[in-house]
N, C-alpha and C positions, 0 to 999 in steps of 0.2 A: 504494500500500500504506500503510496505516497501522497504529501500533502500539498501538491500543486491544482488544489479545489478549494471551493469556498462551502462552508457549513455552519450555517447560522448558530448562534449560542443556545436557540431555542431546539436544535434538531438533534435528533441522538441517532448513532451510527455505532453499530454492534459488531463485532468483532466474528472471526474473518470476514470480509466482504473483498471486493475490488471498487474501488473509486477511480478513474482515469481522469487526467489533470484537464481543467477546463470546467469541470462541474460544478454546476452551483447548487445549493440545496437548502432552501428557504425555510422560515420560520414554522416552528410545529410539526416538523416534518421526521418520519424514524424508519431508518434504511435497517432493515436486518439482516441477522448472519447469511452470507454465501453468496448472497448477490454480487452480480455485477455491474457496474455503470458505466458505458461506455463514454470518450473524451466527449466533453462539450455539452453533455446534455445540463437540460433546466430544469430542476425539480422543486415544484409551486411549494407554496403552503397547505401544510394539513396534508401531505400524503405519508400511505406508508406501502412501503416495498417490501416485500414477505419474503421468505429465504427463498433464495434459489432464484430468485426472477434475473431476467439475464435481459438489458435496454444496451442495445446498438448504441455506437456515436450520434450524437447531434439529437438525441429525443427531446420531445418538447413535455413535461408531463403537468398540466396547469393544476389549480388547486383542488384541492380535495379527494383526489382520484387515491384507491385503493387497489393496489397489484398486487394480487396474490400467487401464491406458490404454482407453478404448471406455464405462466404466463411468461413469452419471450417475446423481445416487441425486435425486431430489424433496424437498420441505420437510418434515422429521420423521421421517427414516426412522431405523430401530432397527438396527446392524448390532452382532449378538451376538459374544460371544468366540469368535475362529479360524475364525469360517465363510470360507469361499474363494469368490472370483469367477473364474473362469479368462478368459480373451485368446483363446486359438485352441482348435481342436475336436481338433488331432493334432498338437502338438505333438512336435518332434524337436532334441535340442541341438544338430545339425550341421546345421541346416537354420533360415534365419532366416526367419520366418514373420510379422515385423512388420507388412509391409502386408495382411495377411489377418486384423488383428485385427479381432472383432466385437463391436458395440456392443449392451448392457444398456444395460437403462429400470428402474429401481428408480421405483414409481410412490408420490406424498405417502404418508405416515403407515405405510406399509409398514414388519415386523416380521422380520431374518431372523434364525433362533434359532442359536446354539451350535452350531458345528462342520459347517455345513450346507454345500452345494455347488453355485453357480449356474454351469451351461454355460452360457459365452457365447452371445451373442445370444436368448436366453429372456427376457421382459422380465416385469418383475412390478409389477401392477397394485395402482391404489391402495387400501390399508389390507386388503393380506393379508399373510395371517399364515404364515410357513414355519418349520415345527417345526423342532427340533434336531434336527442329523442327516442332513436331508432331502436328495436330491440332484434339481434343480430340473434336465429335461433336456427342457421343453417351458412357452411362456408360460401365465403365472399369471394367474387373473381376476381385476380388484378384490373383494377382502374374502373369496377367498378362503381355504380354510386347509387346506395340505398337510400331509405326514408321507410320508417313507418312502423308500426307495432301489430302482425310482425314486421320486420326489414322486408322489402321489396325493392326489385332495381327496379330503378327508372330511368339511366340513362349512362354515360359514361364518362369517365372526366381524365383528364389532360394530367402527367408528373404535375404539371403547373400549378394543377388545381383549377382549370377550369373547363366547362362542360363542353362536351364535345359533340356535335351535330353530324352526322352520316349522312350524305346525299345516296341517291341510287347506283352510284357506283362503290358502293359500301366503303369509303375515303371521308377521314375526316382533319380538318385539320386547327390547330390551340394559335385561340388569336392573338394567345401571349405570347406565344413562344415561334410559331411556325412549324412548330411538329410535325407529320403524317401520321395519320394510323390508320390502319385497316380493318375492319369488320370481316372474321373466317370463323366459319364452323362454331357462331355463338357468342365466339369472347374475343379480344382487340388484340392489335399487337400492334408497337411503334417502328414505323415503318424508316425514320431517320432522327 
């Protein structure tokens, strides 16, 4: 471990873990044993990292978001304020259900918005988008973009972040970026 990070006086940080230099890690916030945090990420207030959660470089994780054990997010991912990841599918307080926890895939550059909901073991694919709200109870396609309880695609969106429109020649292309992508057999691919 080293201490080329920042960790609020308010945050507690449990032993072994890895911290990678560039982290910040804000007020009320308690990283537990085993984790890892990749260079650069932002970890809001009021959260807490459960053992074993493994966050890529550069994650964003806003306030109050709860990562629990099973959960690995990729390089860049976006974790909005208070969305929830759950551990088990039927959870019961007399009933310890630890070794039945299941593992999420938060896939690179993935966006999940405000207050949203991932049932364990649903994995989500790189640089989609899930709206605020959303309750995620089946896996997501890269570049996907849900909304809705349950989650429903409705459309497709850009690394950029923004949404992407398919003419009849199944080509779309990100008016921020200039991207291509292609529409094949269901699900996109970035064409440059």
């Amino acid at each position: 471990m080293n201490n080329d990070y920042f960790v609020h006086k308010s945050s507690y940080i449990d032993q072994p873990c890895e911290i990678s230099e560039g982290v910040k890690i804000w007020h009320f916030s308690h990283i537990m044993k085993n984790t890892k945090i990749g260079r650069n990420c932002n970890i809001g207030q009021n959260v807490v990292i459960s053992p074993g959660v493994i966050l890529g470089e550069n994650c964003k994780v806003q306030n109050n978001v709860s990562i629990y054990t099973g959960v690995t997010c990729d390089d860049n991912v976006f974790l909005g304020p208070s969305m929830v990841f759950t551990n088990v599918i039927n959870p019961r307080s007399e009933i310890n259900r630890k070794s039945e926890y299941a593992k999420t895939h938060v896939g690179r550059g993935a966006t999940i918005g405000a207050n949203a909901t991932i049932i364990c073991g649903n994995n989500i694919g790189n640089y989609a988008f899930i709206g605020a709200g959303t309750v995620v109870t089946k896996d997501v396609l890269p570049y996907a973009l849900l909304v809705g309880n349950p989650g429903r695609q409705i459309g497709w969106m850009s690394t950029q972040g923004q949404r992407l429109v398919f003419g009849e020649d199944e080509y779309a292309v990100c008016l921020q970026s200039g991207e291509r992508y292609r529409l094949k057999g269901g699900e996109i691919e970035k064409i440059d």
